[in-house]
C-alpha positions as CSV (number, residue, x, y, z in Angstrom):
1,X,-8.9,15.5,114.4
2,X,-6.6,18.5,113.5
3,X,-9.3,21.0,113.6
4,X,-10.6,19.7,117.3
5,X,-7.0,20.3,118.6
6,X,-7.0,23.8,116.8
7,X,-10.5,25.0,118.3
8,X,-9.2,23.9,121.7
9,X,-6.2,25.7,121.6
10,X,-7.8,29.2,120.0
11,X,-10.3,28.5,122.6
12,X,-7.8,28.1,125.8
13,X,-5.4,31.5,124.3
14,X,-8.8,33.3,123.7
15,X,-10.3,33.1,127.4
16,X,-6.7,32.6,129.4
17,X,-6.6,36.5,130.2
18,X,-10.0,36.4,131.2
19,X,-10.0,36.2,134.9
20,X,-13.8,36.2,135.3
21,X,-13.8,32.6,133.7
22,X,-12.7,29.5,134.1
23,X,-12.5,26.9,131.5
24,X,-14.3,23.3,131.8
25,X,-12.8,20.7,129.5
26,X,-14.6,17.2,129.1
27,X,-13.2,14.8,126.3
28,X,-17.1,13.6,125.9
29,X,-20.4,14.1,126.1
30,X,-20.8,12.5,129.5
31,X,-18.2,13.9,131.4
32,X,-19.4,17.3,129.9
33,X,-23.2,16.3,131.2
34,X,-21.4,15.8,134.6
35,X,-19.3,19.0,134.3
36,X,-22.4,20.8,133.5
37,X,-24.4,19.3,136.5
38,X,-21.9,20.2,138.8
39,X,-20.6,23.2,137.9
40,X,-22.9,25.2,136.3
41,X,-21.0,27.2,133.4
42,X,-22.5,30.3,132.1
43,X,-21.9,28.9,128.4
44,X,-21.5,25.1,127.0
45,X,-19.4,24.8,123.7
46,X,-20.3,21.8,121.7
47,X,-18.1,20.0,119.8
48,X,-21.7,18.5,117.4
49,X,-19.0,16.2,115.3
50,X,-18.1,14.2,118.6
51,X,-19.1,10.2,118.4
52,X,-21.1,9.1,121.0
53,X,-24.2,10.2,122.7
54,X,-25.0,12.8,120.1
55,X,-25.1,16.4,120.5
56,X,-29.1,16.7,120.2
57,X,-29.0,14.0,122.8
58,X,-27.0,16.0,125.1
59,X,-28.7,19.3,124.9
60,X,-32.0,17.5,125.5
61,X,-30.8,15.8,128.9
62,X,-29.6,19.7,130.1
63,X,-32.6,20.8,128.7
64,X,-34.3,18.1,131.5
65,X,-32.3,19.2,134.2
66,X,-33.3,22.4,136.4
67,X,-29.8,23.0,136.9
68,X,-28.6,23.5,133.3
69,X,-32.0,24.1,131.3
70,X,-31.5,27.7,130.4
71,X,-27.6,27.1,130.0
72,X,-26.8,28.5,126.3
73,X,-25.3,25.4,124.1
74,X,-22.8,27.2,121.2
75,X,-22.8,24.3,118.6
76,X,-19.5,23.8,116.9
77,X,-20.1,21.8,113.9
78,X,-17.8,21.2,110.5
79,X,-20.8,21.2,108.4
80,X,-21.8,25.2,107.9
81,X,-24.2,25.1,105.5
82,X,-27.4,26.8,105.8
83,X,-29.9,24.2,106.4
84,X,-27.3,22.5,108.8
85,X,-27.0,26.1,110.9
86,X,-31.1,26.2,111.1
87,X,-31.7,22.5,111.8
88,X,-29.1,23.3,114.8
89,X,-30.5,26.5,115.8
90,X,-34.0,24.7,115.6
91,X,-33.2,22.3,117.7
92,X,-32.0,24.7,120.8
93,X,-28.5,25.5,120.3
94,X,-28.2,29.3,121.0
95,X,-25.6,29.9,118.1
96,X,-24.1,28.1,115.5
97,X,-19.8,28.3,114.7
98,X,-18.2,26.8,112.0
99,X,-15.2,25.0,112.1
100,X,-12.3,26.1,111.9
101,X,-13.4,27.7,114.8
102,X,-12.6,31.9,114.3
103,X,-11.4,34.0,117.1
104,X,-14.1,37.0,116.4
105,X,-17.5,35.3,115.8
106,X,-16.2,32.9,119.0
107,X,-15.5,35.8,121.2
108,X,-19.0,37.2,120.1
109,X,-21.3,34.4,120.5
110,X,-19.7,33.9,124.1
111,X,-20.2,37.4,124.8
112,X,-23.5,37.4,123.8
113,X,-24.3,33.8,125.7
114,X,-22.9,35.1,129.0
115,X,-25.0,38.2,128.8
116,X,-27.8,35.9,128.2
117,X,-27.4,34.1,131.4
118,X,-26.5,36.9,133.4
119,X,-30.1,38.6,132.9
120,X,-31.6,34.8,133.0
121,X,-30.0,34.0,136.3
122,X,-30.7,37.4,137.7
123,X,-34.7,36.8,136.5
124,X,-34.9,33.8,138.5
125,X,-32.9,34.6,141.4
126,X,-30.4,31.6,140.3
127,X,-27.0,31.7,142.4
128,X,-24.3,32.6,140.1
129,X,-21.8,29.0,139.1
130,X,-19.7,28.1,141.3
131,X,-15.9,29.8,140.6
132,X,-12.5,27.8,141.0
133,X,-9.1,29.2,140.8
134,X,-7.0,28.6,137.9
């Protein structure tokens, strides 16, 4: 889908001058679940339109996993409407964006996930995710 390859891109020009992250790609739910296992990002963006597993499926097996339970999901979902954005938020997502994915309330919602996991990981004496080169 057009808008997919759009988000990916904004995404990728947004965070390429950020040198404190590094940028996990997975073209489905299971290689993400791997991704997330492995590598333990700081903040999971959701793609909630992707066939397959399902996204409620997905957060629920990183909510079962000690490694990635705390891990904030940002749900990216072409259906904004109000009940969709509480039914998502209900469910566990920790923030809601609407596609076509926007720079600023993108940049914010990551800003505000990373801070999240910063304080959670310091709480529980977590080591920090493991950091790869670019």
């Amino acid at each position: 889908m057009q808008d997919d390859a759009e988000s990916i891109a904004l995404v990728e020009h947004l965070l390429a001058s950020r040198k404190d992250l590094v940028l996990l790609r997975a073209l489905d739910l299971e290689h993400g679940l791997k991704l997330a296992r492995t590598k333990r990002p700081e903040a999971i963006l959701v793609d909630i339109d992707l066939a397959g597993m399902g996204a409620i499926e997905f957060m629920k097996r990183l909510r079962n996993d000690a490694a990635t339970e705390a891990t904030p999901l940002l749900a990216l979902g072409a259906n904004a409407s109000p009940a969709t954005v509480v039914n998502a938020i209900d469910a566990g997502f920790f923030h809601y964006l609407a596609k076509p994915l926007q720079a600023a309330p993108f940049l914010e919602a990551l800003a505000y996930a990373l801070e999240f996991t910063a304080a959670e990981r310091a709480e529980r004496g977590s080591p920090q995710p493991l950091k790869e080169s670019r």
